[in-house]
Residue, then its C-alpha position, 0 to 999 in steps of 0.5 A: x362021504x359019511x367017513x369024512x364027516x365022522x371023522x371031522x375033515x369035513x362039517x357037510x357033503x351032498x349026498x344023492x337025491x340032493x341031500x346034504x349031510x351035516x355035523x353041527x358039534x356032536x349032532x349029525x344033521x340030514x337035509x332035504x335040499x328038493x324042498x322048494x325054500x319059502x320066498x318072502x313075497x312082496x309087491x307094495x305100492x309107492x306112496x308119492x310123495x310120502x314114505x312107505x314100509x316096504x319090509x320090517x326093517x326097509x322104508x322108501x321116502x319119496x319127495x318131488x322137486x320142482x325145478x330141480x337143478x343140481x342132482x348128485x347121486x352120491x348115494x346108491x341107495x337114492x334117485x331121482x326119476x323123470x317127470x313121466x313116472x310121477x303120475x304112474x303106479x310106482x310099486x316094489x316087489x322082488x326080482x322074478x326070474x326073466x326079468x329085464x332092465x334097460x341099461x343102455x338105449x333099447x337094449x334090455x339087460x337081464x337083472x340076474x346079469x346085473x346082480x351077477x356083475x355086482x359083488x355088494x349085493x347081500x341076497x341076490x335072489x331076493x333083490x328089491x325091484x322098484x317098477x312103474x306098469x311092468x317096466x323095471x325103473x331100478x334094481x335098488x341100490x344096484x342099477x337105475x334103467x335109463x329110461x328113468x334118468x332126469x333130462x335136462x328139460x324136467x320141470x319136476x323129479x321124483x326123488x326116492x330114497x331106501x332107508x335101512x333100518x329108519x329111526x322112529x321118532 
């Protein structure tokens, strides 16, 4: 292993133990890999309506309509949610291993299947949940549960848009 790395066919290798061995120039670097990476936590409650910093560089805006009648979702980064999370703790934190999202009527998808299925996901070990008391209503900018998708009949929607990187007036 070391031969592969001194004589340049290779820039790291695992060794046992789960250490990994890497040359960065002319330096030779050992990495322990069973220490556990620090996680970024995050559970932020939604302000409705209104905008809250979620991370340095992340923003979520949410507006109500009132009547609302044409919604396009063009954008994966915005939706609209139904009448009944209105009034609810809407909150975001990161993905939890185990977690579940509705996807089609009374059947729950594991997330990490869903991130999985998704090839424009830049972290898929920190996804951004948005949740209303435990219940996963979007894995932002992936999926939307359907239990939160606008029927016909609301009189009032929830829009809720991620802003990346917001201009700052």
């Amino acid at each position: 292993m070391f031969e592969k790395i001194l004589s340049g066919e290779s820039y790291s290798e695992n060794l046992p133990q789960r250490i990994k061995i890497a040359r960065c120039n002319e330096d030779i670097l050992f990495e322990d890999l069973s220490v556990k990476q620090i996680k970024v936590e995050l559970n932020k409650r939604i302000s409705v309506p209104g905008k809250t910093k979620i991370l340095k560089d992340i923003e979520i805006v949410t507006k109500l309509i009132d009547k609302p009648k044409k919604l396009e979702t063009k954008n994966k980064n915005s939706i609209y949610i139904n009448e009944k999370y209105i009034k609810k703790n809407l909150s975001v934190r990161l993905r939890n291993e185990g977690d579940k999202i509705n996807s089609i009527p009374n059947i729950y998808t594991r997330v990490k299947k869903v991130l999985s299925n998704t090839k424009n996901v830049k972290d898929k070990q920190n996804a951004i949940i948005l949740e209303s008391d435990k219940e996963i209503l979007w894995v932002i900018g992936v999926k939307q549960s359907i239990s939160s998708y606008v029927g016909r009949n609301n009189k009032k929607v929830l829009e809720i848009r991620l802003l990346e990187n917001p201009i700052k007036p």
